[in-house]
Structure formats: structure tokens, C-alpha cells
Backbone bond lengths (Angstrom), bond angles and torsions (degrees), N, CA, C in turn:
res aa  C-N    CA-C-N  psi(-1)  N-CA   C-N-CA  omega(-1)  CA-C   N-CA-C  phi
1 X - - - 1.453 - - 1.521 111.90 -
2 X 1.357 104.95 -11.16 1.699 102.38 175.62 1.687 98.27 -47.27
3 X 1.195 122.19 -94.92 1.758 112.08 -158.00 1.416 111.48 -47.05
4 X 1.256 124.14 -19.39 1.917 95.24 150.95 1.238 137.17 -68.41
5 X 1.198 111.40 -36.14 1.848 146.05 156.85 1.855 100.81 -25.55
6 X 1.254 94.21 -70.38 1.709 117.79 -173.01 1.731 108.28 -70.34
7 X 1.723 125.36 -12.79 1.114 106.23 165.64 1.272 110.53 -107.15
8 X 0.983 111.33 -33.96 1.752 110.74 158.48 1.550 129.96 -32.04
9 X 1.447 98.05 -56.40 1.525 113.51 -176.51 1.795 94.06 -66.02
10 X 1.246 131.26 -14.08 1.574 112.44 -179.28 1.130 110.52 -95.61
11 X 1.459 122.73 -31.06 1.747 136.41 174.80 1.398 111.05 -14.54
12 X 1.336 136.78 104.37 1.378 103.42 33.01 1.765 101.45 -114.35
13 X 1.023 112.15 25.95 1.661 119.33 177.67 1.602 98.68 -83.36
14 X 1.385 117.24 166.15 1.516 118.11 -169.17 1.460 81.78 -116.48
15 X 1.197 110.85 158.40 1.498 138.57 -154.71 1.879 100.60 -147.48
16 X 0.991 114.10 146.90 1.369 116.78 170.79 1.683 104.74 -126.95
17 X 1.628 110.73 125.68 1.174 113.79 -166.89 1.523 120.22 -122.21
18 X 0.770 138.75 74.59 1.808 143.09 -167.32 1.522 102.09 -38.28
19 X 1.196 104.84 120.35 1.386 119.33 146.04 1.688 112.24 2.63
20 X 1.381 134.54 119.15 1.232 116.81 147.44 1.292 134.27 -70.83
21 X 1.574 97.97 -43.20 1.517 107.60 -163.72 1.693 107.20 -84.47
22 X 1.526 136.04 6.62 0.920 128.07 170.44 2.172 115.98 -159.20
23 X 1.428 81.06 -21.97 1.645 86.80 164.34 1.680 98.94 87.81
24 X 1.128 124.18 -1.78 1.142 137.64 -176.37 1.577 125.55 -86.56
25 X 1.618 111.27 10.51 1.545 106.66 -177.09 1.470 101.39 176.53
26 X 1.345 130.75 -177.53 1.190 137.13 -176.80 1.654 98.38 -113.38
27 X 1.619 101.05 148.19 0.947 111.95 169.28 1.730 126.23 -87.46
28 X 0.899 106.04 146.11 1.604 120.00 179.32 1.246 135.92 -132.87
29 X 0.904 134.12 159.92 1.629 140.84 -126.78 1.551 122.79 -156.00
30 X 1.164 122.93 107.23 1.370 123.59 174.79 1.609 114.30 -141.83
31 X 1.625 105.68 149.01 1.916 105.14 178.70 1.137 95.26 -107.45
32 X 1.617 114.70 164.67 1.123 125.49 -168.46 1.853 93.00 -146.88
33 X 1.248 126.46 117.32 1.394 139.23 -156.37 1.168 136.29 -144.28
34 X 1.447 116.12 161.27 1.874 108.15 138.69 1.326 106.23 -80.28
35 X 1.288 115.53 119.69 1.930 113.96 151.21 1.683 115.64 -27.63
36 X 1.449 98.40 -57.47 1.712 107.48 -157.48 1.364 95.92 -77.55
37 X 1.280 148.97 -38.07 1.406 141.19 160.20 1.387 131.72 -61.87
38 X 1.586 96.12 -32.73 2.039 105.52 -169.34 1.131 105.24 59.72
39 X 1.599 134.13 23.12 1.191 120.40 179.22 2.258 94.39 -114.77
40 X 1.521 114.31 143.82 1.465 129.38 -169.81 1.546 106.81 177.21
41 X 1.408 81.68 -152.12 1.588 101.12 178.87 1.507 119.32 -128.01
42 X 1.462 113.48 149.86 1.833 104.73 166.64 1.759 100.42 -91.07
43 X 0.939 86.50 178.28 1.691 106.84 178.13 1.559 89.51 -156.49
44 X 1.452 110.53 114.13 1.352 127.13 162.81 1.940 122.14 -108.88
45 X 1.366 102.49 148.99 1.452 82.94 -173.73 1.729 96.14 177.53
46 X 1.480 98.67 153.50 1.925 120.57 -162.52 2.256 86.05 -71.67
47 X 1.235 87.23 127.36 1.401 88.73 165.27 1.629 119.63 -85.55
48 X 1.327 115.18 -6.76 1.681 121.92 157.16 1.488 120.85 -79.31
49 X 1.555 99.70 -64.31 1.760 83.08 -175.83 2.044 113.41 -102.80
50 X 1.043 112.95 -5.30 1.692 100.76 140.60 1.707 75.33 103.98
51 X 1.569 126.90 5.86 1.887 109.86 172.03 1.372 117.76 -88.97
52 X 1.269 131.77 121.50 1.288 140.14 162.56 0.859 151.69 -111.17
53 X 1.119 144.17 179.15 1.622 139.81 167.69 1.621 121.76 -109.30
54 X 1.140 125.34 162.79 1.818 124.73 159.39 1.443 108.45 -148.10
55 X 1.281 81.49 132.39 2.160 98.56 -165.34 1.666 87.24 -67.39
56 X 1.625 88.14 -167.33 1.977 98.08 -177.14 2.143 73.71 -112.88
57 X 1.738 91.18 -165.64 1.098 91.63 -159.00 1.748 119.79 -79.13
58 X 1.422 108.05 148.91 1.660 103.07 -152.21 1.920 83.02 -135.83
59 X 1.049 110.71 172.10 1.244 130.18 173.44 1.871 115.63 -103.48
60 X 1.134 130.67 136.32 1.616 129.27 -151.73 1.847 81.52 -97.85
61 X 1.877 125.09 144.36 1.439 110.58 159.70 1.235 97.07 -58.39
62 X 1.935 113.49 174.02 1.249 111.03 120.53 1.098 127.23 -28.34
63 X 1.853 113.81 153.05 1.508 138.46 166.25 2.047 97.01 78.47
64 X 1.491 122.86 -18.33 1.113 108.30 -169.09 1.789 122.12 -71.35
65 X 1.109 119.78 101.03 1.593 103.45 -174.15 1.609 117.71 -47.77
66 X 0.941 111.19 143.61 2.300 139.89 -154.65 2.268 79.76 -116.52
67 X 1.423 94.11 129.20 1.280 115.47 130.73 1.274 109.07 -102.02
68 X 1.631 94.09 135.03 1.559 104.05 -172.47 1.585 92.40 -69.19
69 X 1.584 104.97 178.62 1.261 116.01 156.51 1.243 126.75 -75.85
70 X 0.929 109.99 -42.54 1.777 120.10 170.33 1.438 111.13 -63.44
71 X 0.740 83.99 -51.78 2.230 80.72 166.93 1.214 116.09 -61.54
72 X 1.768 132.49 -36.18 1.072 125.36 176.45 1.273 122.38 -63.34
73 X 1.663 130.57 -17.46 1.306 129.03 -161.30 1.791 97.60 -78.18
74 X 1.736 122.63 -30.27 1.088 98.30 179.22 1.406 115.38 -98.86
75 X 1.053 108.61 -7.51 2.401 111.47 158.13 1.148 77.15 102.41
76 X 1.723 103.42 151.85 1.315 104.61 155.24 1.871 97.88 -141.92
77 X 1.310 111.91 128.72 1.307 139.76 -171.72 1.671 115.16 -41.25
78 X 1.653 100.71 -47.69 1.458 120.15 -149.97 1.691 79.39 -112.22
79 X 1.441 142.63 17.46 1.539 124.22 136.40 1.777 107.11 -110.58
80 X 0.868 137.65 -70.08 1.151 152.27 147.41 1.535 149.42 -73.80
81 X 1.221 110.36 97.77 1.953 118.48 -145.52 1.186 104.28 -71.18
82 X 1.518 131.16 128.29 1.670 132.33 170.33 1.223 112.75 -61.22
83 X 1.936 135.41 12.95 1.117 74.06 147.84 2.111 95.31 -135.67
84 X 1.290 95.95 77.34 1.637 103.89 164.28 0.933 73.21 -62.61
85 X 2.020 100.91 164.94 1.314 145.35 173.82 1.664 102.37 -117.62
86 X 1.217 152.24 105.39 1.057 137.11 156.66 1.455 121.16 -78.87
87 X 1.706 99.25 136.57 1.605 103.17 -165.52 1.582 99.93 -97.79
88 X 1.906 112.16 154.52 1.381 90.23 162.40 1.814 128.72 -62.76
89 X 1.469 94.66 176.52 1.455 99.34 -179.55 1.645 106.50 -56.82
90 X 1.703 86.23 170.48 1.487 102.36 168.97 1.357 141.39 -53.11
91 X 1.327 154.05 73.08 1.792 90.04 72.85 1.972 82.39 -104.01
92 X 1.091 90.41 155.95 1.817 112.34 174.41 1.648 107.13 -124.12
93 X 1.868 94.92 112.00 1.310 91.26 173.99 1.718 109.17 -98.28
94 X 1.517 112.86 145.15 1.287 119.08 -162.67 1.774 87.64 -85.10
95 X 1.532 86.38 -174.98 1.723 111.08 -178.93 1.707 97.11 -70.55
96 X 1.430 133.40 -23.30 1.143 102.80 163.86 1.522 133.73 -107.22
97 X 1.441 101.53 16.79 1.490 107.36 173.04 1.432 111.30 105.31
98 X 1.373 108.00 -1.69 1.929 104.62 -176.90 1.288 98.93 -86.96
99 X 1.069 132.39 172.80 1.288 136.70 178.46 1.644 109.31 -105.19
100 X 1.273 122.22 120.97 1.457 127.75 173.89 1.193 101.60 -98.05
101 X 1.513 123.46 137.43 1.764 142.06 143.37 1.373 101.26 -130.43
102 X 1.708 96.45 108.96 1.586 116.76 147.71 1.196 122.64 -82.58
């Protein structure tokens, strides 16, 4: 959860975040919510190789744009790509035994 941690902590400034699990892309960031609460989830994830994470439930700052929930049931492509991979939580050992935290 560090590179969600690390784009969060810059919000609302943009941050550029390398890939953990392969160094191969920037990480990226979207909530998924009630508007009227700001309360959901992020879904973070490498815009190269498509592995990610999704927190449990977190509260959005101000100014952060909310996919509604109701909007999320039909996906939308051009915020979040069908086909992230979400990894388990931390620590996640990969297929070769190193340990990944995104």
C-alpha cells in the first residue's frame, strides 16, 4: 500500500509513482463511492502492467473526484481498465518469491 500511501499523501498535487511490483509504469489512482458521504474505496494500480490493489473502506479528501457507485456497476474503461489484476494484500509474495507492496 506504500504507492497508494505516497499518492495520497501528495493530493491534491500530482505525484509520479513507479511501479512497485515491476518498475515498469506509473501508478494510478481512482475512488469509487457515495458522492454525498465521500465515504468508498481506492483502487490503485501500474498503468503498464495492469497489477493492483483496493484499500477496505476509506473516506475520499475534499476536491477528490468519486466514481459513483452506481456508475461503477457498468465500469468505465477510460478511468479504470477491466483488466487490472488485483493482488492480495500486503506483504504479497510474487511467483518468484520477492516480496511486492504496492
Amino acid at each position: 500500500m506504500t504507492a497508494l500511501t505516497d499518492v495520497l499523501a501528495a493530493f491534491p498535487a500530482d505525484v509520479t509513482v513507479t511501479c512497485p511490483s515491476h518498475a515498469d509504469g506509473t501508478v494510478q489512482v481512482a475512488f469509487t463511492g457515495d458522492p454525498a458521504s465521500r465515504i468508498g474505496y481506492y483502487t490503485a494500480w501500474c498503468d503498464t502492467c495492469h497489477e493492483g490493489i483496493s484499500s477496505g473502506r476509506a473516506g475520499a479528501p475534499e476536491g477528490m473526484p468519486i466514481i459513483a457507485l452506481r456508475d461503477s456497476i457498468e465500469g468505465d474503461p477510460d478511468i479504470i481498465p477491466d483488466d487490472v489484476r488485483l493482488l492480495p494484500p500486503d506483504p504479497y509474495l510474487g511467483d518468484d518469491a520477492e516480496e511486492h507492496t504496492f
